[in-house]
C-alpha positions in Angstrom: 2.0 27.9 -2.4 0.4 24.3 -2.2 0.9 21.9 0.6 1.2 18.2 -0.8 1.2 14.9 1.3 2.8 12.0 -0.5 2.8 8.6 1.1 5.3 5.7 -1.0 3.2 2.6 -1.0 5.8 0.0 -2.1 4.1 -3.6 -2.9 5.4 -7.1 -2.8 8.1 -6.2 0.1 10.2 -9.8 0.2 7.9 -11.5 -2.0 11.2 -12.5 -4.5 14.5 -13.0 -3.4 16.5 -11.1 -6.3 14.9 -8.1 -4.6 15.9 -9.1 -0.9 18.6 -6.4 -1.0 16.4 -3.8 -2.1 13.6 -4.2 0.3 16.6 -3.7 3.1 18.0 -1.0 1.7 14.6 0.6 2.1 14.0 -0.7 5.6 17.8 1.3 6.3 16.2 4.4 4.5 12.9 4.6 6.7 15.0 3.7 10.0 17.7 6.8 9.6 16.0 9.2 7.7 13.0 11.2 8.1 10.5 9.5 4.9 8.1 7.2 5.8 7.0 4.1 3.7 4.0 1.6 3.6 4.9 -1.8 2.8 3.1 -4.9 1.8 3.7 -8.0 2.7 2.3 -11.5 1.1 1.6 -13.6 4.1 2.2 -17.1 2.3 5.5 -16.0 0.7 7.9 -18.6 0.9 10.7 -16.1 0.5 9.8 -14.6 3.5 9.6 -17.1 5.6 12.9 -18.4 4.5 14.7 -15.1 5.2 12.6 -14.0 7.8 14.8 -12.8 10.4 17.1 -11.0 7.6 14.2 -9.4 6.3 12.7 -8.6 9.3 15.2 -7.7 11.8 16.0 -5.5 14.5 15.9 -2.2 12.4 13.1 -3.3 10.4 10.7 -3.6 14.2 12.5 -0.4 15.0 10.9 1.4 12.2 8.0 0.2 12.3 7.6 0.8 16.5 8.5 4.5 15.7 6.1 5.0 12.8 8.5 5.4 9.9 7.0 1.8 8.4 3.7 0.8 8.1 3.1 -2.5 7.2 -0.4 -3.8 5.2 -1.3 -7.2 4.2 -1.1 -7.6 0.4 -3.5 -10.5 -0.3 -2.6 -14.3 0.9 -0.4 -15.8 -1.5 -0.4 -13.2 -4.9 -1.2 -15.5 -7.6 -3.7 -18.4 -8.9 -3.7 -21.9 -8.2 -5.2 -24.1 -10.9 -8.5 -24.4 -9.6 -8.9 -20.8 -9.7 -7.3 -20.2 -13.2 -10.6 -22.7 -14.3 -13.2 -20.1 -12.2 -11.8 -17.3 -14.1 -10.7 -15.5 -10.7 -9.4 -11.8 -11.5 -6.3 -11.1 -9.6 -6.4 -13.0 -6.3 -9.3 -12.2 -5.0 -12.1 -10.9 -8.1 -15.1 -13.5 -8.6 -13.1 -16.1 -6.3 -15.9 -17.5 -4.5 -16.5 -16.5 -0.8 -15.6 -19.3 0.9 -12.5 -19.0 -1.0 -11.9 -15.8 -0.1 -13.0 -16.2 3.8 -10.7 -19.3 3.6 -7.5 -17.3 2.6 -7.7 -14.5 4.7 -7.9 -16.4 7.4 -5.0 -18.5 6.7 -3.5 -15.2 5.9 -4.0 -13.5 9.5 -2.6 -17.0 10.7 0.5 -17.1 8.7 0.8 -12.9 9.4 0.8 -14.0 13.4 2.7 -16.8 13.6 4.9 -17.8 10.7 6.3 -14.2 9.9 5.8 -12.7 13.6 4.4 -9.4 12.6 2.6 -7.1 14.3 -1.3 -6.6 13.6 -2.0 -4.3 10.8 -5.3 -3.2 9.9 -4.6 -2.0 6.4 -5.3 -4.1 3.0 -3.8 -3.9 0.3 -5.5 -6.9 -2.7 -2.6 -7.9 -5.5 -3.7 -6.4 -8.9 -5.9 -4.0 -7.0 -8.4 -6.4 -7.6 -11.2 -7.6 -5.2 -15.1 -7.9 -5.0 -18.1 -7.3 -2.9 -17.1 -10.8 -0.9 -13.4 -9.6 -0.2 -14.9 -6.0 1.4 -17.2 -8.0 3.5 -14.9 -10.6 4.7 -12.1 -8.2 6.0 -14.4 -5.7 7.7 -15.6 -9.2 10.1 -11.4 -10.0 10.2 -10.5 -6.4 11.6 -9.3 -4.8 8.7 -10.8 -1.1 8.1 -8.7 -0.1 5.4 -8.2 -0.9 1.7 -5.2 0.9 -0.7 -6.6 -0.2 -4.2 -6.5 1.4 -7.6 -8.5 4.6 -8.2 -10.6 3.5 -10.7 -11.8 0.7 -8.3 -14.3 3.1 -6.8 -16.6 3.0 -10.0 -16.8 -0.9 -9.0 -16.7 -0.9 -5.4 -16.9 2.1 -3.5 -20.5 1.4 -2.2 -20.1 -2.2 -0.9 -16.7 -0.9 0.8 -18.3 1.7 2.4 -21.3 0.0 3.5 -18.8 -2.7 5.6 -17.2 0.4 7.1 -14.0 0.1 5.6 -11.8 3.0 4.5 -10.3 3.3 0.8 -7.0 4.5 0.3 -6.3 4.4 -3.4 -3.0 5.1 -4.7 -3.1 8.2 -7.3 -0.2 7.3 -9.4 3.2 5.5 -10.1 6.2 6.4 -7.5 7.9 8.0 -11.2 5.5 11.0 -11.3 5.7 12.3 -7.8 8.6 14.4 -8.6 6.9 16.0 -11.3 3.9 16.3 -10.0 5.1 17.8 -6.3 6.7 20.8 -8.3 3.7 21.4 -10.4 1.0 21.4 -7.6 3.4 23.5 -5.1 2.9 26.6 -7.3 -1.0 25.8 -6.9 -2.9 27.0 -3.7 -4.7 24.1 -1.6 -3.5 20.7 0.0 -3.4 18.0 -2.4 -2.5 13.9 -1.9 -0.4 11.8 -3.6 -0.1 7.9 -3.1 2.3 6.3 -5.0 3.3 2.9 -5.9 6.3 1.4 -6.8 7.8 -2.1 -7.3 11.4 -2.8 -6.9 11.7 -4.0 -10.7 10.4 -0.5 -11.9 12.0 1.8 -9.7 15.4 1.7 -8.9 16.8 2.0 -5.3 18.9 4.7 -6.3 15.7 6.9 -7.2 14.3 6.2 -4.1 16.7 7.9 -2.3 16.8 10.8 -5.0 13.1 11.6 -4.3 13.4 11.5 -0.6 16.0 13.8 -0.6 13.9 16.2 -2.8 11.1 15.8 -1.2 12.4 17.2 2.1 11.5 21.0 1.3 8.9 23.1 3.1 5.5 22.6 2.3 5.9 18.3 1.7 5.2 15.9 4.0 5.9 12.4 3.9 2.4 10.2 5.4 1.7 6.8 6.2 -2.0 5.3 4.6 -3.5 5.6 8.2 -2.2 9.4 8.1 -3.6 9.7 5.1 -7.1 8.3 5.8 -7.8 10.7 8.5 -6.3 13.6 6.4 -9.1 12.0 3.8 -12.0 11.6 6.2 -11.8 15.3 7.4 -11.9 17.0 3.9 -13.6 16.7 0.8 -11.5 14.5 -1.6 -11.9 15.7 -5.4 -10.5 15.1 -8.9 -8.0 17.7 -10.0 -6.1 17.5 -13.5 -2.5 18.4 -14.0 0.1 17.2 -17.3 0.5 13.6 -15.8 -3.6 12.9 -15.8 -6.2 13.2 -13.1 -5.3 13.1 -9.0 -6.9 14.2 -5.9 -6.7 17.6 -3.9 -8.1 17.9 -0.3 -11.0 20.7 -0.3 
């Protein structure tokens, strides 16, 4: 039988306010039951800043102090201004030029510290899975040491990442597969990883709990993206292919 590590990396977490009740319902989730959940968390957001001490209240500090959230920064302010529309920036941070870039994540750290009041987190995680050489460079000198990004980002990216010293995380597929997925590779021998992302307008809160509650069998284990990156850096992550496409195992 298979061992398989799946870590729920949920973006955008009180970036709109139609999703405000979600993102608390899975704060509730993480505080009295056993999953754990990465979360990220746009810096500028005026949403969060408005309902700041709704979003993150007593339970949500709670969780996080006992390690059932981990929190990541998920770019500066997850979308374009004008200017950057006209330099054909990809995502947030692709092509933006450096000082740009250097310019944002600092504001970002600020607005991290002192506008929402969160603790430091060394974890990145770039909107649209999109960044550049510049972006790699800049967080490595801001503290940061690892990036969740895309899989295929690694064909682009993985030297300059790992030339700064920073640690990719990628997620391996949408939150909608792990199910699938966790009963296929269970049958298999070896350790395998699965990241998965989710958004709260394509995965309903209800499903969240579903898969939670079928994931708590033997041989699964819920993982944060730290836990994960030291599960990474002490075996030999490969390509394996199952019915829902290519993923990693842990050799």
């Amino acid at each position: 039988m298979g061992k398989v590590y799946i870590c729920l990396r949920y973006d955008d977490f009180g970036l709109k306010a139609e999703a405000t009740e979600y993102d608390k319902q899975l704060v509730r989730m993480a505080d009295e039951k056993d999953g754990k959940i990465t979360i990220s968390i746009v810096p500028h957001s005026a949403n969060c800043k408005k309902n700041r001490d709704y979003l993150f209240d007593s339970s949500f500090f709670r969780a996080v102090e006992n390690g059932k959230i981990e929190i990541a920064m998920h770019g500066y302010k997850h979308c374009r201004n004008f200017a950057e529309k006209l330099l054909h920036v990809y995502g947030e941070f692709g092509k933006k030029p450096y000082f740009m870039q250097k310019r944002d994540i600092k504001n970002g750290l600020a607005e991290w510290k002192n506008d929402l009041k969160l603790p430091d987190t060394h974890i990145f995680i770039p909107p649209q899975n999109i960044y550049d050489k510049n972006t790699v460079e800049i967080l490595a000198e801001n503290g940061f040491s690892i990036i969740s990004d895309g899989r295929n980002c690694d064909k682009a990216f993985k030297g300059d990442v790992e030339k700064a010293g920073i640690s990719r995380v990628p997620f391996t597929c949408g939150i909608e597969a792990v199910q699938e997925l966790t009963e296929e590779l269970l049958k298999r021998d070896g350790e395998y990883i699965l990241i998965a992302l989710f958004h709260y307008y394509n995965y309903p809160i209800e499903k969240v709990l579903e898969l939670e509650t079928f994931l708590e069998r033997e041989n699964t284990e819920f993982i944060t993206l730290k836990r994960a990156n030291e599960i990474i850096t002490t075996k030999i992550l490969s390509e394996f292919e199952t019915s829902q496409d290519k993923h990693y195992s842990l050799d």
